[in-house]
C-alpha positions in Angstrom: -55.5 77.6 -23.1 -54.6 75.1 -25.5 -55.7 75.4 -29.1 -58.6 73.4 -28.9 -59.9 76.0 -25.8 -59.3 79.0 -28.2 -60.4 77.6 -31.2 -63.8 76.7 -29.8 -64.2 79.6 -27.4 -63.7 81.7 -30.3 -66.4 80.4 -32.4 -68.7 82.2 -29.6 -69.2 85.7 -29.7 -69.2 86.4 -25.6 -69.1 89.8 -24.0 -68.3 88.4 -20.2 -66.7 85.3 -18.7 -70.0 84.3 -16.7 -72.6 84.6 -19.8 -72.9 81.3 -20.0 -72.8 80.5 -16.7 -76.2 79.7 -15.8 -75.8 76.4 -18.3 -73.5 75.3 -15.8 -74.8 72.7 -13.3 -71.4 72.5 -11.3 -70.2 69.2 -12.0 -66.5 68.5 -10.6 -64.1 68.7 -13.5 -61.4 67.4 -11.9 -61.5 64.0 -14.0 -63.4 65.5 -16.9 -62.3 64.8 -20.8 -62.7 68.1 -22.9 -61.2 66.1 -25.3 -63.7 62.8 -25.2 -66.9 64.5 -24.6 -68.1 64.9 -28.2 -68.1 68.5 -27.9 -66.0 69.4 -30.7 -68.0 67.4 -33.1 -71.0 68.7 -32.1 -69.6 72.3 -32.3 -69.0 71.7 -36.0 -73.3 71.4 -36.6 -75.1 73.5 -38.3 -78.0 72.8 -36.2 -78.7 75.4 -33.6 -81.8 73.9 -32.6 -81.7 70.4 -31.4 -82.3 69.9 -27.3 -79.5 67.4 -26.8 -76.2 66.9 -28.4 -75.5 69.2 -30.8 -74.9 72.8 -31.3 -77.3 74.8 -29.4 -79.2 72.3 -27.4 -78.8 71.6 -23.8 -76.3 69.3 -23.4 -74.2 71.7 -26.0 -74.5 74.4 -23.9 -73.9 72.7 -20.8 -70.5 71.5 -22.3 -69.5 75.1 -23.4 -69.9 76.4 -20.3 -67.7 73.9 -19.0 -65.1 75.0 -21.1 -66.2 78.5 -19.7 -65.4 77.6 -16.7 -62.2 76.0 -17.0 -60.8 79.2 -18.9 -61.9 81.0 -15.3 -59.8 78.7 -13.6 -57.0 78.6 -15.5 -56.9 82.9 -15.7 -57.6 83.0 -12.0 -55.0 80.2 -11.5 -52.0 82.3 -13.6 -53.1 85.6 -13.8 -49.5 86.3 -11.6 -47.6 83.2 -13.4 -48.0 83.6 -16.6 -44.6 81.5 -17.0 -46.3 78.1 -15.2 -48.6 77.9 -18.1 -46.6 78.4 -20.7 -43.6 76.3 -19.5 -39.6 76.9 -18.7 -38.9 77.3 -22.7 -42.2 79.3 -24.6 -41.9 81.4 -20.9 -38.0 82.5 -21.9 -38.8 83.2 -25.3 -42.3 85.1 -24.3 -40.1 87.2 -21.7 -37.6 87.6 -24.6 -39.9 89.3 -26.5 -41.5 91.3 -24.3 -38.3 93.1 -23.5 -38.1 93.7 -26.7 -41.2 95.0 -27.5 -41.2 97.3 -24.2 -37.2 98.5 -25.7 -39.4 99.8 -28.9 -42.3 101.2 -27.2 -40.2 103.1 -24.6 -41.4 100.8 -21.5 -44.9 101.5 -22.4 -46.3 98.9 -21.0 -44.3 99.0 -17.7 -45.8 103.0 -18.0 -49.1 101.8 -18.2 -48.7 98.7 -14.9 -47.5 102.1 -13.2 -51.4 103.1 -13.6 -53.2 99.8 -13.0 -51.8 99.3 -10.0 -52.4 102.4 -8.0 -55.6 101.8 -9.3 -56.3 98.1 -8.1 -54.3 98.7 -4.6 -57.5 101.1 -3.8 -59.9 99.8 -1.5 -62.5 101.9 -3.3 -61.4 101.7 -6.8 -61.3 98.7 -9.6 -60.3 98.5 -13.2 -62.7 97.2 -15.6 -61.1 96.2 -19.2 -64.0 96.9 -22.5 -61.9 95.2 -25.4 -62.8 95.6 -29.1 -61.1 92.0 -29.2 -63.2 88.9 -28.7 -63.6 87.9 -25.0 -60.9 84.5 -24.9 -58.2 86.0 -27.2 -58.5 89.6 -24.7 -58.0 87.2 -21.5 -55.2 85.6 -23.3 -53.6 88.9 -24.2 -54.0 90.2 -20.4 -52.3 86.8 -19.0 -49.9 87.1 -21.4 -48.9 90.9 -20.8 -48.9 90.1 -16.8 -52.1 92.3 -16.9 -54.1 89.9 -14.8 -52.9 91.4 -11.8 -55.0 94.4 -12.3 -57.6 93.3 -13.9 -60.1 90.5 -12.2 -61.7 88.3 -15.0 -65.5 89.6 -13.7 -63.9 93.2 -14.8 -62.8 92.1 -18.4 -65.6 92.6 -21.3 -65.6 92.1 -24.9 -67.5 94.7 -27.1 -66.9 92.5 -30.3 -70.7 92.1 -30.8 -72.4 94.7 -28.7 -69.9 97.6 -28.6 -68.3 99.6 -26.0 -71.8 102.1 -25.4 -73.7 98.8 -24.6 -70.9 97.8 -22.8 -70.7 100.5 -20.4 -74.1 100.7 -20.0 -73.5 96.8 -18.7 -71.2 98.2 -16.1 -73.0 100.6 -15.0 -76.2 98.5 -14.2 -73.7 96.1 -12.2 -71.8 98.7 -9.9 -74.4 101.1 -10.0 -75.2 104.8 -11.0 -73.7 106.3 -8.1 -69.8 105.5 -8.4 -67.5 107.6 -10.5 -66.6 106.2 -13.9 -63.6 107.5 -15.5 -62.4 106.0 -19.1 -59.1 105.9 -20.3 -58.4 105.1 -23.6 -57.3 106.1 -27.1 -60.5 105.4 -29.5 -63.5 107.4 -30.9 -65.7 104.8 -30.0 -65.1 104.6 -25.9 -65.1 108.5 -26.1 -68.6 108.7 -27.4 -69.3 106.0 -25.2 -68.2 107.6 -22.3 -69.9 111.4 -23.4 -73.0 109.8 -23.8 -73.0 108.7 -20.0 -71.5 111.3 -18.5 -68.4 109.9 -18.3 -64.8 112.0 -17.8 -62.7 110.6 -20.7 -58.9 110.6 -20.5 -57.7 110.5 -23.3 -53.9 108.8 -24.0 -52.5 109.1 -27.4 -48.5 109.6 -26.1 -46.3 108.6 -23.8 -46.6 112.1 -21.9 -50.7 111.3 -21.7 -49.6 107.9 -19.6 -46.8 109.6 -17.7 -49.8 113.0 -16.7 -52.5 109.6 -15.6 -49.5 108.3 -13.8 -48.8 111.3 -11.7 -52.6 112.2 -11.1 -53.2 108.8 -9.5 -50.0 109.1 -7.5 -51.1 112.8 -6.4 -54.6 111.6 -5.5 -55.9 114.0 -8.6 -57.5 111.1 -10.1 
């Protein structure tokens, strides 16, 4: 997304790509200006109130999802290329970096793919993603860490303003009460999260913690 995107999306505290969704009245974008369509001035209002035009009213609303939407398409679009967004020269120097950060980390996030993709190659199994980070800047982060292979953008939530209990408790009302949840993670937070619904909680704090998930999932443990 370029910066306009990010900077506006992150004005709006979000937990899931489709919350503002129903705002949406399915207009083609193919021809659409983001840049023309008075949205950005509008965001800058301090009215939250108005029905038309500014920030809050309809026509406000109806321009942010837009923008909503687009960020679906363009995550769904790259989620395996992160490269053709970024272009020949940031791509390189993205790549660079990233082999320099999994040098430092001992391949931890090649440890962790390891995982997510046993994981999303089940036909009975998904990965859902609760992020502490606000919900544009996550999906950003995923694309750019070649995550969006594992994760769909439905499966992604941001627990920025409701937290990771309420955010569970939103998964849990969408695939139901009947499937097995299983959280992995490293935090207090998604531990109590996960206690209070029953939840097994693994737990990974070390290399050896991703390396034990690893060879669970590959033994059929997990």
């Amino acid at each position: 997304c370029n910066n306009h995107f990010f900077n506006i999306c992150t004005e709006h505290i979000y937990v899931h790509i489709d919350d503002v969704s129903s705002d949406d009245n399915g207009q083609d974008l193919s021809t659409y200006s983001f840049a023309t369509d008075g949205f950005h001035a509008a965001a800058s209002s301090a009215n939250l109130c108005l029905p038309t035009g500014v920030r809050g009213g309809v026509d406000w609303m109806r321009k942010l999802a837009f923008r909503y939407r687009r960020v679906k398409e363009l995550y769904n679009t790259y989620k395996n290329n992160i490269g053709g967004l970024l272009g020949p020269a940031k791509r390189d120097a993205w790549l660079q970096l990233r082999a320099e950060i999994e040098a430092l980390t001992d391949s931890w996030l090649t440890n962790a793919l390891k995982s997510l993709s046993i994981i999303s190659t089940r036909s009975n199994c998904v990965n859902v993603l609760v992020t502490t980070t606000q919900l544009i800047p996550a999906l950003a982060k995923v694309l750019l860490y070649s995550l969006g292979g594992a994760f769909p953008i439905e499966n992604i939530y941001s627990a920025t303003k409701i937290g990771k209990e309420s955010c569970f408790e939103r998964i849990m009302q969408r695939f139901g009460r009947k499937v097995v949840y299983v959280v992995i993670g490293d935090g207090v937070e998604e531990e109590q999260a996960a206690k209070k619904h029953n939840m097994p909680f693994w737990r990974i704090s070390s290399h050896s913690d991703l390396l034990a998930l690893h060879q669970a999932l590959e033994l059929e443990y997990l």
